[in-house]
SEFIPA-247456 format. One record per residue (C-alpha): residue number from 0; residue in one letter; x negated, y, z. Coordinates in steps of 0.2 Angstrom, whole numbers. Layout:
R  pos  code      x      y      z
R  NUM     a      X      Y      Z
...
This chain:
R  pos  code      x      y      z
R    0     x      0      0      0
R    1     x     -9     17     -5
R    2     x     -6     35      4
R    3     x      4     40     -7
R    4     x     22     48     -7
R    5     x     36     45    -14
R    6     x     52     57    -14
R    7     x     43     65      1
R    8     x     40     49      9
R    9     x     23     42     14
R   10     x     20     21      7
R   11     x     18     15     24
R   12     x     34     20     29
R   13     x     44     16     15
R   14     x     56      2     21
R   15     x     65      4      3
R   16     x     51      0     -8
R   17     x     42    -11      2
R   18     x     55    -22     10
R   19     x     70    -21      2
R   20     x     63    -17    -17
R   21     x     49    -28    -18
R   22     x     51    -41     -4
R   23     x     70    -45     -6
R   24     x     74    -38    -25
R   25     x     57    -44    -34
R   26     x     52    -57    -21
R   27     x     36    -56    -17
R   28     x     30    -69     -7
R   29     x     13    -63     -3
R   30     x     10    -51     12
R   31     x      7    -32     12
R   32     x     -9    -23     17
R   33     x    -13     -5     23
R   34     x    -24      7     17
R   35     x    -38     14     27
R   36     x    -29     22     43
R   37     x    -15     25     35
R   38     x     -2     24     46
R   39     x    -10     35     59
R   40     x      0     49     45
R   41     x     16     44     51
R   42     x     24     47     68
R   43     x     21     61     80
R   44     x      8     48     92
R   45     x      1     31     89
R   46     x     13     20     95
R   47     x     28     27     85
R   48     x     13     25     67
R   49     x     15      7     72
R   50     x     32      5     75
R   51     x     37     13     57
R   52     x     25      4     47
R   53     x     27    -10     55
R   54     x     46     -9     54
R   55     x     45     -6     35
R   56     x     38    -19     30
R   57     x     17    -19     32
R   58     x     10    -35     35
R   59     x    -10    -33     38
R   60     x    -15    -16     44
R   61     x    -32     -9     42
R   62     x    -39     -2     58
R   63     x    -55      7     57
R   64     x    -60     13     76
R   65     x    -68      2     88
R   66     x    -66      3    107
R   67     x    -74     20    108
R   68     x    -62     29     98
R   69     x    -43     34     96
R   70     x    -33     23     85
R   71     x    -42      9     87
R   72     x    -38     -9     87
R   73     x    -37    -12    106
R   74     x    -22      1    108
R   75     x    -14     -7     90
R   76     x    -12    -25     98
R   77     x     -4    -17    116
R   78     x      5     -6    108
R   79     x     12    -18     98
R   80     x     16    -31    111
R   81     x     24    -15    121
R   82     x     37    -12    104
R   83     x     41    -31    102
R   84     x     45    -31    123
R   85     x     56    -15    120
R   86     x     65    -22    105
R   87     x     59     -9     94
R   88     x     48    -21     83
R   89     x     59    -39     80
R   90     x     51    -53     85
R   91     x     57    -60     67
R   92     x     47    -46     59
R   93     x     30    -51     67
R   94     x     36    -68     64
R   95     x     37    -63     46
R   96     x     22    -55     43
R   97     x     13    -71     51
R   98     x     21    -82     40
R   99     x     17    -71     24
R  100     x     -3    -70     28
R  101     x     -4    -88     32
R  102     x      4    -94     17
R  103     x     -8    -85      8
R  104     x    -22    -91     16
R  105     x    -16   -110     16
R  106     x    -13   -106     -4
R  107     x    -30   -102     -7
R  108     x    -38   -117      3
R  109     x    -45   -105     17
R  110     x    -41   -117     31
R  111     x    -51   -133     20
R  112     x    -64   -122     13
R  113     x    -69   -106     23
R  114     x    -88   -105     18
R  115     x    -93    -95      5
R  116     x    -99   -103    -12
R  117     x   -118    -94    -11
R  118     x   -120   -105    -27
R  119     x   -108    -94    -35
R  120     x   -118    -78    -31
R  121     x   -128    -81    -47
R  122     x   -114    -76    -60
R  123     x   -114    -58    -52
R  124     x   -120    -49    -66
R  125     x   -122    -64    -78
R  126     x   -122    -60    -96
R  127     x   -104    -67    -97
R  128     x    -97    -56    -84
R  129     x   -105    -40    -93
R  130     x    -97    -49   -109
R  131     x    -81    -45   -101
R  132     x    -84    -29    -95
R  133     x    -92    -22   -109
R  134     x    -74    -29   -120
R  135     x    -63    -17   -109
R  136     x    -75     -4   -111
R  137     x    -72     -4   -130
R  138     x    -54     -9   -126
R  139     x    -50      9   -115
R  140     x    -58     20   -128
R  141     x    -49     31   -133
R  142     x    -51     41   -149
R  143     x    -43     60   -147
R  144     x    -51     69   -162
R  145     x    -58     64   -177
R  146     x    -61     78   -190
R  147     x    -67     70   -210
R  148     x    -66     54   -202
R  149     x    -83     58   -194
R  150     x    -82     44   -184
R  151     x    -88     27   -186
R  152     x   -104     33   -187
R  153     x   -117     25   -197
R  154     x   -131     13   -189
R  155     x   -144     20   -205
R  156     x   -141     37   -201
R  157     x   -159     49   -204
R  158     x   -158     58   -186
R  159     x   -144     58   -172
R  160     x   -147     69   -158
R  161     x   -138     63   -142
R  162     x   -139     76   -127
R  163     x   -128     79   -111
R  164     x   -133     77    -95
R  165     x   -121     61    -95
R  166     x   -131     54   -107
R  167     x   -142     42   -100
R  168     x   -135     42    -82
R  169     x   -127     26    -76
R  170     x   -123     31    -60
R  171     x   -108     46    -72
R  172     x   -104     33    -79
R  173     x    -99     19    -65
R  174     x    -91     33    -54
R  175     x    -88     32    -34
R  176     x    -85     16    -24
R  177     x   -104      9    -32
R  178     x   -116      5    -20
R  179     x   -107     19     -8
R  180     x    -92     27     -6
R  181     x    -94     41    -14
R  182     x   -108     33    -29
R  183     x   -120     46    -36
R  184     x   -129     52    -51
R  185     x   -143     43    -58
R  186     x   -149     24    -59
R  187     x   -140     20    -42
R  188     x   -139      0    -47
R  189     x   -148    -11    -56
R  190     x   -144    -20    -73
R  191     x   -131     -9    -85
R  192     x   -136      2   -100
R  193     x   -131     18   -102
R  194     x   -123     27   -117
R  195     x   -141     32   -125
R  196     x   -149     15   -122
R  197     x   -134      8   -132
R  198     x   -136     21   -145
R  199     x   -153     15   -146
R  200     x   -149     -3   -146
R  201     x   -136      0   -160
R  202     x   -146      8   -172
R  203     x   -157      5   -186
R  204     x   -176      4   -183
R  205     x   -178     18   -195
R  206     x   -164     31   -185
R  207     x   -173     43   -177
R  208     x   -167     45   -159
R  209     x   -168     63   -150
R  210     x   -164     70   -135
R  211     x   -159     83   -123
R  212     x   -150     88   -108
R  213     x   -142    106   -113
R  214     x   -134    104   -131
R  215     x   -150    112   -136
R  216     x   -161    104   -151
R  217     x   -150     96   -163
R  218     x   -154    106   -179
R  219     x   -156     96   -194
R  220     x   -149     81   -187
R  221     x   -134     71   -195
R  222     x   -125     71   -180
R  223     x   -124     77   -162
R  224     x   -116     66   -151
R  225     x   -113     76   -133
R  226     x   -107     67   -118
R  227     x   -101     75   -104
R  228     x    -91     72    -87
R  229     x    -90     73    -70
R  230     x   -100     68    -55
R  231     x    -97     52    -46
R  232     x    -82     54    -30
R  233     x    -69     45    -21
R  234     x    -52     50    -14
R  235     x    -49     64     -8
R  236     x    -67     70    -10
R  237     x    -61     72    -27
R  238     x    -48     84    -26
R  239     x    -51     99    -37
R  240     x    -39    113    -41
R  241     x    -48    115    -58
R  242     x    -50    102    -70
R  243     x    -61    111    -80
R  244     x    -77    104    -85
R  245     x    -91    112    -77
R  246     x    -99    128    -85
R  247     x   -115    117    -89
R  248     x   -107    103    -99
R  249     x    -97    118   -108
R  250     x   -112    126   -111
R  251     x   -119    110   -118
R  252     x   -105    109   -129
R  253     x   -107    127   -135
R  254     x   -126    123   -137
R  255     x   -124    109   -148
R  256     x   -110    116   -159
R  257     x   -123    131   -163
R  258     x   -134    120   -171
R  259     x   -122    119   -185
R  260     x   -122     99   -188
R  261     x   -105     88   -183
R  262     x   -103     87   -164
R  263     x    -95     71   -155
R  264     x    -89     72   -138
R  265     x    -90     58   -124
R  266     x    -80     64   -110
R  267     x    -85     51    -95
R  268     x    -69     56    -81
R  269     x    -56     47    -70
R  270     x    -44     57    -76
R  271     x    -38     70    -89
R  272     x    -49     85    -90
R  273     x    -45    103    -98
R  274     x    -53    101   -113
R  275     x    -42    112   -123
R  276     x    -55    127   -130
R  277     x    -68    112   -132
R  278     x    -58     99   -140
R  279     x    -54    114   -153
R  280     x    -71    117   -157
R  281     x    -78     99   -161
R  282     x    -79     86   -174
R  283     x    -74     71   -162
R  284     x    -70     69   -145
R  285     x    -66     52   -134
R  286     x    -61     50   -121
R  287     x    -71     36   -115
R  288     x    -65     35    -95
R  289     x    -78     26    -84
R  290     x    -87     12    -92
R  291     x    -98      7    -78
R  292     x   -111     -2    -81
R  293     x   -107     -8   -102
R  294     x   -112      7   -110
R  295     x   -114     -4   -125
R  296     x    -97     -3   -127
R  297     x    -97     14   -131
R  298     x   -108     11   -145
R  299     x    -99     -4   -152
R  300     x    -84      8   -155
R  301     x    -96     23   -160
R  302     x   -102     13   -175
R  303     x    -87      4   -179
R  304     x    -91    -13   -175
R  305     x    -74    -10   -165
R  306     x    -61      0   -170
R  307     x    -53     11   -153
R  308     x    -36      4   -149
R  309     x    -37     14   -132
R  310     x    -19     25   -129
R  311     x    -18     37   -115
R  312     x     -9     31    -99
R  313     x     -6     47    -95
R  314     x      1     66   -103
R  315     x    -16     76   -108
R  316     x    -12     93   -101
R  317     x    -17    109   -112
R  318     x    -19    119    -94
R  319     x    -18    118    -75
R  320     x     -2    128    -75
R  321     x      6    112    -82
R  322     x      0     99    -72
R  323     x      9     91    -66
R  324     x     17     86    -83
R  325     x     26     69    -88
R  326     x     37     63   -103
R  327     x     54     71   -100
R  328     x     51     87    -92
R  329     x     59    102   -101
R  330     x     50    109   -113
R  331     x     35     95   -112
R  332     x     20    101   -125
R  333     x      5     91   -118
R  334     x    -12     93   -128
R  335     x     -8     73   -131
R  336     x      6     67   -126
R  337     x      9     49   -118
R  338     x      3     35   -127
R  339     x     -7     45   -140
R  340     x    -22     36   -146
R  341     x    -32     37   -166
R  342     x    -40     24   -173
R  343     x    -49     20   -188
């Protein structure tokens, strides 16, 4: 169950959805889990957070604190034993959410086999994992402008300049939640390939390769391809009440167009960006999302050994004033609208 709302309502106190919607009218049989001290958003004190969550259907509930600290498991367990004496908390409730976490557990053959498999560590990052995850990469591209069918490009070309300081940065590329919660720039894990090492991959022996980090640079070459985006976060740490890209990646983009040669745009993000003044002035733009660690697949849709099949999963809003926009609102004029996606 996330933080979220719904109609005003937190998720973790949603009796509705979460018990009468999807327990009873869709069934689920498996048990429900909180997020990360959520609950402790609900009531006025801590006992009462318990009561409603509990009440409305949450199974498992993630309790961070210790001993040391309010909110913590200690107070969870007497607190709860204290509702269930008072009646507040049905015994056939507790009874309930046993019943669903066990069964689960008994499903899987936890209770026959509890030891981890260490043989199995060994496919991590094996070569037919990163096959998969390289086939959604190329599988979530998705292609927004493509001006004279600029795109594929050829793998013979003379010279292809690739610049951005998203370039060659896997860390951009996989986002928060790798290695820490809130990831970072630059080669935080080992293993992957970034967008410029796959361009380098991709390309003939004879294509000349050169780079930059400000747009700056791509004169005389047959094609600049810029990739831009934003910094690694997670939640809330990446609330913004600007979606803008950031003046240095516009910059780069205003750089690269001066050279006068065909611009591409990777835009590595989470999420729509306003792109609206950029988007206008380039050849090609993709929205390529966050690939992780399969920069390659990228590549296999930048020289068209895949066509993009990608379609936004959301409305792309022209400007913050229209955010937030969905299909149906009055007078909805996205920059893309839901579902938009080229291909070639």
């Amino acid at each position: 169950v996330s933080y979220s709302s719904w109609n005003g309502l937190k998720m973790h106190g949603n009796k509705y959805l979460l018990s009468d919607v999807l327990k009873k009218e869709l069934g689920f049989k498996g048990f429900l889990v909180s997020d990360w001290a959520a609950i402790d958003q609900l009531g006025k004190d801590y006992k009462t957070d318990i009561e409603i969550s509990i009440n409305a259907g949450l199974d498992m509930i993630m309790i961070p604190n210790g001993p040391d600290k309010e909110n913590n498991y200690v107070q969870f367990i007497n607190f709860l034993k204290e509702l269930v004496n008072e009646g507040k908390v049905p015994i056939e409730r507790i009874d309930d959410a046993v019943r669903r976490i066990l069964s689960v557990k008994f499903e899987m053959g936890l209770f026959e086999n509890y030891k981890v498999d260490k043989k199995l560590t060994a496919k991590v990052g094996s070569k037919e994992h990163r096959q998969v995850a390289r086939e959604a990469v190329r599988q979530s591209l998705v292609l927004l402008k493509n001006d004279k069918n600029i795109l594929p490009l050829s793998k013979s070309l003379k010279r292809i300049h690739v610049t951005g300081r998203a370039a060659d940065d896997i860390g951009i590329q996989c986002g928060g939640w790798t290695i820490s919660w809130q990831g970072n720039t630059g080669n935080v894990i080992s293993g992957g390939t970034t967008i410029l090492q796959a361009i380098k991959n991709t390309v003939s022996k004879k294509t000349e390769i050169t780079t930059s980090t400000d747009g700056k640079g791509a004169e005389g070459a047959d094609v600049c391809l810029v990739v831009v985006g934003e910094n690694p976060y997670a939640e809330m740490f990446g609330d913004r009440e600007d979606l803008s890209l950031s003046k240095d990646d516009i910059q780069t983009i205003e750089n690269a167009k001066a050279s006068g040669v065909p611009v591409v745009v990777i835009l590595l993000s989470g999420r729509p960006m306003i792109i609206t003044d950029q988007i206008s002035k380039v050849d090609g733009f993709i929205a390529a999302w966050l690939p992780g660690t399969e920069g390659q697949g990228v590549a296999d849709v930048l020289f068209g050994d895949f066509k993009p099949v990608g379609k936004l999963p959301h409305s792309w809003p022209k400007s913050m004033n229209q955010i937030p926009i969905n299909v149906g609102d009055k007078n909805y004029d996205p920059l893309f609208p839901y579902g938009f996606g080229l291909s070639y």
